[in-house]
PyMOL commands that place a pseudoatom at each C-alpha (Angstrom):
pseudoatom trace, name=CA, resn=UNK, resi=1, chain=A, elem=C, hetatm=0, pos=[20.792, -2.751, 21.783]
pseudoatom trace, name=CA, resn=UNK, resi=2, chain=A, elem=C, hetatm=0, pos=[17.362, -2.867, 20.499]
pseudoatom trace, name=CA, resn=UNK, resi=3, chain=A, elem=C, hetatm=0, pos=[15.199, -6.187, 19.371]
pseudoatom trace, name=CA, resn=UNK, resi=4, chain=A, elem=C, hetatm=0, pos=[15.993, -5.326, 15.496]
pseudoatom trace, name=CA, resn=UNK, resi=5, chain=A, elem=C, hetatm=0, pos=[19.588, -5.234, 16.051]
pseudoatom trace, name=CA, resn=UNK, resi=6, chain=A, elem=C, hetatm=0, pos=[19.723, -8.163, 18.636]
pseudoatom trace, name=CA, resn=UNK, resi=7, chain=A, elem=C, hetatm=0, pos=[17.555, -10.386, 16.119]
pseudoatom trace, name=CA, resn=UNK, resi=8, chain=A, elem=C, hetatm=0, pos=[19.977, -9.158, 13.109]
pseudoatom trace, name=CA, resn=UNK, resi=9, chain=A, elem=C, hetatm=0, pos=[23.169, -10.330, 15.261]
pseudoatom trace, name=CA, resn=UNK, resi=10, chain=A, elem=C, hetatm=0, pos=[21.823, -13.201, 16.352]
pseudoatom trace, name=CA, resn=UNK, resi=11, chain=A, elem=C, hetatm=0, pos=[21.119, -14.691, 12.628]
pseudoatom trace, name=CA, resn=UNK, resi=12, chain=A, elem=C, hetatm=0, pos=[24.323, -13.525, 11.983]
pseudoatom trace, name=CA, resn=UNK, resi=13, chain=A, elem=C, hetatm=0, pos=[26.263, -15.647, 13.982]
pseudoatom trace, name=CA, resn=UNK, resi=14, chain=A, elem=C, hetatm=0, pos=[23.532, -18.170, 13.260]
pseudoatom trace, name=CA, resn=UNK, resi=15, chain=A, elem=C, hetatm=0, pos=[24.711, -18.054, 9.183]
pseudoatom trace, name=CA, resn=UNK, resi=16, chain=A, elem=C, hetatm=0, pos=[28.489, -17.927, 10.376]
pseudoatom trace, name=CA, resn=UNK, resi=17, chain=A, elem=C, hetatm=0, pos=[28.546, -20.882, 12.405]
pseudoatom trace, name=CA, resn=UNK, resi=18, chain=A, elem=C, hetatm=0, pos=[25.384, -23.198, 12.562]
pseudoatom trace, name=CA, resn=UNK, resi=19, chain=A, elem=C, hetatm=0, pos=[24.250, -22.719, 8.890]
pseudoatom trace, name=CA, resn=UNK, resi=20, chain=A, elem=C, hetatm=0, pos=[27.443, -21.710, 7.461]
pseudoatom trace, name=CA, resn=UNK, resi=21, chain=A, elem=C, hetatm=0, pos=[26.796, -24.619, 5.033]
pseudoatom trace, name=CA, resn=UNK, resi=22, chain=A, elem=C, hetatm=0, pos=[23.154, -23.734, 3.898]
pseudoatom trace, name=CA, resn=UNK, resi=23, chain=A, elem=C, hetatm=0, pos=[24.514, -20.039, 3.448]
pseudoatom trace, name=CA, resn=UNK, resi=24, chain=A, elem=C, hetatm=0, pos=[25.391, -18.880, -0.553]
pseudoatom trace, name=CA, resn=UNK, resi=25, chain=A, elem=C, hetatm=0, pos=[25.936, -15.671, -1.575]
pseudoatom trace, name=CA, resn=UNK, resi=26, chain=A, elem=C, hetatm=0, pos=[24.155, -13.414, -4.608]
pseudoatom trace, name=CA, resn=UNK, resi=27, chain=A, elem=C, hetatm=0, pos=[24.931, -10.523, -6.676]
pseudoatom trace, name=CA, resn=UNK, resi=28, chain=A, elem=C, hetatm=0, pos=[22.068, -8.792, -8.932]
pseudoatom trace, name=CA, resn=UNK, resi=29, chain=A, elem=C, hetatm=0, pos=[22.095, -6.368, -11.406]
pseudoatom trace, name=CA, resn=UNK, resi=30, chain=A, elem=C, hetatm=0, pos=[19.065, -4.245, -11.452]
pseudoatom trace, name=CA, resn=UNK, resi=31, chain=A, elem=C, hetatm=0, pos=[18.479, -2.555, -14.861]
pseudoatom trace, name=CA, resn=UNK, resi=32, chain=A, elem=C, hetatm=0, pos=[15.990, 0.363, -14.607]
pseudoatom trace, name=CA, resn=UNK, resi=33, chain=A, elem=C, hetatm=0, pos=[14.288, 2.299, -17.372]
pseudoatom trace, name=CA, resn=UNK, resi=34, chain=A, elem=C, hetatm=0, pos=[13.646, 5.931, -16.347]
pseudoatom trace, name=CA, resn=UNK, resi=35, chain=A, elem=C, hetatm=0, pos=[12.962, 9.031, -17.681]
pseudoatom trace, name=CA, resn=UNK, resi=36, chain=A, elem=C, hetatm=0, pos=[10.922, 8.487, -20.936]
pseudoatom trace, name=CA, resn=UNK, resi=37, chain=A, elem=C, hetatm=0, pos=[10.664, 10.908, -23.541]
pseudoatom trace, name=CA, resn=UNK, resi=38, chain=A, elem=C, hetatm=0, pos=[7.555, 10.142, -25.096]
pseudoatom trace, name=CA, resn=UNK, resi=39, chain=A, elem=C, hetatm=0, pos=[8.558, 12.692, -28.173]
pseudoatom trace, name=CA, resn=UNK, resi=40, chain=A, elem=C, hetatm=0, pos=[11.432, 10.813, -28.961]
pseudoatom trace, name=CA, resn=UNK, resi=41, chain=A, elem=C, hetatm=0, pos=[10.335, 7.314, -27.889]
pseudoatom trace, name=CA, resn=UNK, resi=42, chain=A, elem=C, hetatm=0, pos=[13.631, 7.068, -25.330]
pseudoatom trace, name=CA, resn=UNK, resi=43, chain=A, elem=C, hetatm=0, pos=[15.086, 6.289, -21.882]
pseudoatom trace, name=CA, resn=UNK, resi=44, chain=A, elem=C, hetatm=0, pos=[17.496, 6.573, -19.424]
pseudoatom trace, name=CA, resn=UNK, resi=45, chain=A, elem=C, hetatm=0, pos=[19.071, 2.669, -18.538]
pseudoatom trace, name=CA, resn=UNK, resi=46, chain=A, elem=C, hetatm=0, pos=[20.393, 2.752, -14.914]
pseudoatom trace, name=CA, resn=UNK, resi=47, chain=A, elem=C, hetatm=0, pos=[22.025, -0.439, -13.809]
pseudoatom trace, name=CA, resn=UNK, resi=48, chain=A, elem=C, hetatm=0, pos=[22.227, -0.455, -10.156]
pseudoatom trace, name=CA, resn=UNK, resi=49, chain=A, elem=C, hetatm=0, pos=[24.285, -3.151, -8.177]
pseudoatom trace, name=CA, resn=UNK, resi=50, chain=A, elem=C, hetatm=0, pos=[23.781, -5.036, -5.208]
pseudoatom trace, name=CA, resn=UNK, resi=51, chain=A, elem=C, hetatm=0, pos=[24.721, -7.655, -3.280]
pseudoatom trace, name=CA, resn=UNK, resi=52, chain=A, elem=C, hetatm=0, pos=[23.873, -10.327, -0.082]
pseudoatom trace, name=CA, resn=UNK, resi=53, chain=A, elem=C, hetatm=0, pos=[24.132, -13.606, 1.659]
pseudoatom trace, name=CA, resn=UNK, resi=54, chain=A, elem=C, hetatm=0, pos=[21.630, -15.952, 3.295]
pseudoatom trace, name=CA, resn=UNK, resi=55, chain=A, elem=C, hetatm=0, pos=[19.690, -19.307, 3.245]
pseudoatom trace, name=CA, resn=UNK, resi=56, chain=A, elem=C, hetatm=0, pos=[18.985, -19.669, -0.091]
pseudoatom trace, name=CA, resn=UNK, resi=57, chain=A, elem=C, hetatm=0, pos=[17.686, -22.901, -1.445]
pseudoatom trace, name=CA, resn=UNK, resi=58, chain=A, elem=C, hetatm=0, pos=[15.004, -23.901, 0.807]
pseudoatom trace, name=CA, resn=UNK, resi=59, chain=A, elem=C, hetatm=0, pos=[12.229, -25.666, -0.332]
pseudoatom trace, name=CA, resn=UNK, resi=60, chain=A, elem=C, hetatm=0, pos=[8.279, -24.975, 0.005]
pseudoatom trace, name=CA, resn=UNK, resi=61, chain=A, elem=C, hetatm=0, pos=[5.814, -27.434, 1.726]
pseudoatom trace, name=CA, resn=UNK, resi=62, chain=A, elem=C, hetatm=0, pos=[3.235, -29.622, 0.141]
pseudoatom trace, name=CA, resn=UNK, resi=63, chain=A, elem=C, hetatm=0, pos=[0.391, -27.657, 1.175]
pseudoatom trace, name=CA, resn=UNK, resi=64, chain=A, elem=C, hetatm=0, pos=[2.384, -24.032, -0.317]
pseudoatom trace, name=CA, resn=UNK, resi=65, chain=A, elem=C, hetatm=0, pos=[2.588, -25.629, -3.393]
pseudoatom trace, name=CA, resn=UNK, resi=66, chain=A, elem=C, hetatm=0, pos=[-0.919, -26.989, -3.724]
pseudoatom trace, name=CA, resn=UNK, resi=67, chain=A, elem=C, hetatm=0, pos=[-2.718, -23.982, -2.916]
pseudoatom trace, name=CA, resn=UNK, resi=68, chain=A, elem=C, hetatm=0, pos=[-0.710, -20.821, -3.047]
pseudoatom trace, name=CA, resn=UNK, resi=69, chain=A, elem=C, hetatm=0, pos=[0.679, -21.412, -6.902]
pseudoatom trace, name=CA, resn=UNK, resi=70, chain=A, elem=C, hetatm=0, pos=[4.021, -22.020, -5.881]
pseudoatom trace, name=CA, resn=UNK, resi=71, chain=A, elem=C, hetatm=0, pos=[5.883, -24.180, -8.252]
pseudoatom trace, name=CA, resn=UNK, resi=72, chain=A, elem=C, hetatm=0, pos=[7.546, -27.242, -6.979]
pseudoatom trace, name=CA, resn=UNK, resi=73, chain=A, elem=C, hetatm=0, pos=[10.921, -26.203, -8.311]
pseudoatom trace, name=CA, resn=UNK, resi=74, chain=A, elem=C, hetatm=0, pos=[11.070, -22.708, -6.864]
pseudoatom trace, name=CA, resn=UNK, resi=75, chain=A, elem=C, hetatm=0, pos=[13.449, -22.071, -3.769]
pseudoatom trace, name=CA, resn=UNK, resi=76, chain=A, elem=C, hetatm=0, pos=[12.840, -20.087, -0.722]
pseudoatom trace, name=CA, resn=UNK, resi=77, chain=A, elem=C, hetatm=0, pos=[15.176, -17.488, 0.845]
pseudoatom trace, name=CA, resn=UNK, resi=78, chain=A, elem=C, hetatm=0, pos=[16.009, -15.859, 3.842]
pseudoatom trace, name=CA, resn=UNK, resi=79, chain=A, elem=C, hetatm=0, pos=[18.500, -12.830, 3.766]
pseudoatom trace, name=CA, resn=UNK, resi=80, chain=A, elem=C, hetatm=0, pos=[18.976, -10.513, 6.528]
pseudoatom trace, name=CA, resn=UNK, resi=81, chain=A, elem=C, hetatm=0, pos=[18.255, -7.184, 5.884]
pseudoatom trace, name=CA, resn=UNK, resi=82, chain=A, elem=C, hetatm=0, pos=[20.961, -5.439, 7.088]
pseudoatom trace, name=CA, resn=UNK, resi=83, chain=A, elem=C, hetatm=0, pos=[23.371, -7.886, 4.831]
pseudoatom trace, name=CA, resn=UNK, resi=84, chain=A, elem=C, hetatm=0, pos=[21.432, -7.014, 1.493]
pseudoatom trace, name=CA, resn=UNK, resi=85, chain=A, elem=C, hetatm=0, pos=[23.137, -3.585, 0.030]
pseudoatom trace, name=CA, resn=UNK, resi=86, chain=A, elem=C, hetatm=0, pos=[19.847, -2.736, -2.016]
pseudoatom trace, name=CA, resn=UNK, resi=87, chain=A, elem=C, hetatm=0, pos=[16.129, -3.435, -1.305]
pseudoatom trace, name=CA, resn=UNK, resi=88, chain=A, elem=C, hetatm=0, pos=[15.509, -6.442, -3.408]
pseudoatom trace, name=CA, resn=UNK, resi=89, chain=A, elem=C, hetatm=0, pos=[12.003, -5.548, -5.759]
pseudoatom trace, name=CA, resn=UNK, resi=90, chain=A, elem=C, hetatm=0, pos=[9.872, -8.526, -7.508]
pseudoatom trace, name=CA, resn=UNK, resi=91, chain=A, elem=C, hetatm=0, pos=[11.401, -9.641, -10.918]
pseudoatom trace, name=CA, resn=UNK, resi=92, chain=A, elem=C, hetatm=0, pos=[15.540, -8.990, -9.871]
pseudoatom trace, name=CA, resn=UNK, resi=93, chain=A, elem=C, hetatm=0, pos=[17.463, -11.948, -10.906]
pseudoatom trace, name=CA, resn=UNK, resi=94, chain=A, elem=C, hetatm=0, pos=[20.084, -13.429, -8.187]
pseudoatom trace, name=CA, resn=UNK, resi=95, chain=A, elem=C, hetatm=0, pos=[23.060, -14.535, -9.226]
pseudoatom trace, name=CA, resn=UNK, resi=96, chain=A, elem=C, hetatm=0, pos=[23.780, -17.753, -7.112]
pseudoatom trace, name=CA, resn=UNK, resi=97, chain=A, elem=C, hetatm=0, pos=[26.493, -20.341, -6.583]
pseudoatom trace, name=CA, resn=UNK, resi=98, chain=A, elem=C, hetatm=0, pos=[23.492, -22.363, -8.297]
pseudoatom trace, name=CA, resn=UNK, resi=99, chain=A, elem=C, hetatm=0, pos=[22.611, -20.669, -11.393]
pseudoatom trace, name=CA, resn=UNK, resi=100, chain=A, elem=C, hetatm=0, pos=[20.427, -17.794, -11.554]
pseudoatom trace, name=CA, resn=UNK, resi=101, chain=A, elem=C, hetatm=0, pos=[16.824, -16.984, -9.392]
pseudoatom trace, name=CA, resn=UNK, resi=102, chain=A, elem=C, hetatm=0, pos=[14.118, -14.390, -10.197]
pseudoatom trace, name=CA, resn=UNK, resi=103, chain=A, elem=C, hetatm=0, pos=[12.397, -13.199, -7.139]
pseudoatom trace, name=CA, resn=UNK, resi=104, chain=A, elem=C, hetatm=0, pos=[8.680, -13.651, -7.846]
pseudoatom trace, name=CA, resn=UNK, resi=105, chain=A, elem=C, hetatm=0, pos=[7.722, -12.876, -4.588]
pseudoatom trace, name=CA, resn=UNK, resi=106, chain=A, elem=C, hetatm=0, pos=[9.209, -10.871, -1.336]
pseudoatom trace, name=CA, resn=UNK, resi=107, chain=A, elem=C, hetatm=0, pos=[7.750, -10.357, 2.124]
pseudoatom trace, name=CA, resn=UNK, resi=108, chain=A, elem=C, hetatm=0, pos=[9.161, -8.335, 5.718]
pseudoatom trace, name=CA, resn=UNK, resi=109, chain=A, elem=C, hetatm=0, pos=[9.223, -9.945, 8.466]
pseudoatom trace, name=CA, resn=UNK, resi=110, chain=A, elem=C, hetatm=0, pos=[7.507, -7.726, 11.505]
pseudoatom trace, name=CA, resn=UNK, resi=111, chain=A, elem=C, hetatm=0, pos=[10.867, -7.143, 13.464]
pseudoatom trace, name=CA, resn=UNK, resi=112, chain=A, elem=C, hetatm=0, pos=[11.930, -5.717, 9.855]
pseudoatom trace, name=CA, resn=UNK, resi=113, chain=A, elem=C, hetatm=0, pos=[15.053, -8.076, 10.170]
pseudoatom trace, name=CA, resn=UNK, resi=114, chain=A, elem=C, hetatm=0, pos=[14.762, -10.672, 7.119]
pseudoatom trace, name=CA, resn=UNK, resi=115, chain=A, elem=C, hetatm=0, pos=[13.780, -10.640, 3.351]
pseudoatom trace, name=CA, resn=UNK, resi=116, chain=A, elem=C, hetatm=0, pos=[11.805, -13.656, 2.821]
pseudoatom trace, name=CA, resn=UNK, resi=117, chain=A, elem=C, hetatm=0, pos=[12.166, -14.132, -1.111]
pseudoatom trace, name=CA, resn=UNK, resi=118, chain=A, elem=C, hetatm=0, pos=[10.155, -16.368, -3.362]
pseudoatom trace, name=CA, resn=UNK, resi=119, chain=A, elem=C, hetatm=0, pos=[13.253, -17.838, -6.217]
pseudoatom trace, name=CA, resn=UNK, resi=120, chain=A, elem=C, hetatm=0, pos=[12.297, -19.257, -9.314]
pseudoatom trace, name=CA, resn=UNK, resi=121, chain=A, elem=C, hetatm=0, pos=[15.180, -20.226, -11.724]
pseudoatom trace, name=CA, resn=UNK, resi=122, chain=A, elem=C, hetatm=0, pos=[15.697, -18.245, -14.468]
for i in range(1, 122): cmd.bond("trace and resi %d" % i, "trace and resi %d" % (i + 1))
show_as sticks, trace
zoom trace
């Protein structure tokens, strides 16, 4: 088993058992607008679905909110990679046991095991 998958397992149990309380899940509907026919002024809609679980409602530090631009009302997240069905992209809304979230920001961690997501409610 390498690092990634160790990490990924690890959390895992970590969200079943430890945080099991702190752990919601989301849904989000991406709509996408592709093919545009400039002639006609058109596009293609495709909705794609996806899904995941993880800490969801954490809060940013004095300091983060100060100086980065972080409001004091957004929420931070951290989803495990391998638990999110879809690559989540700036500007997807989560839907949450708590209302609905628009990522405004996403990051990798270096091990590639967790989305760290930036929520701001909708």
């Amino acid at each position: 088993m390498g690092l990634r998958e160790e990490l990924q397992t690890e959390i895992a149990e970590a969200f079943n058992d430890d945080l099991a309380d702190a752990v919601h899940s989301f849904t989000c509907e991406r709509i996408s607008k592709t093919n545009w026919d400039p002639k006609t002024e058109t596009y293609v809609e495709v909705k794609e679905n996806y899904t995941g679980r993880g800490v969801l409602f954490g809060s940013y530090k004095q300091y983060e909110i100060q100086t980065l631009g972080v409001l004091a009302t957004d929420k931070k997240a951290i989803v495990l990679q391998n638990e999110v069905t879809m690559v989540p992209i700036m500007e997807d809304e989560w839907v949450t046991p708590l209302g609905t979230f628009r990522v405004k920001h996403i990051q990798q961690d270096p091990a590639a095991t967790i989305w760290k997501c930036q929520l701001r409610k909708v």
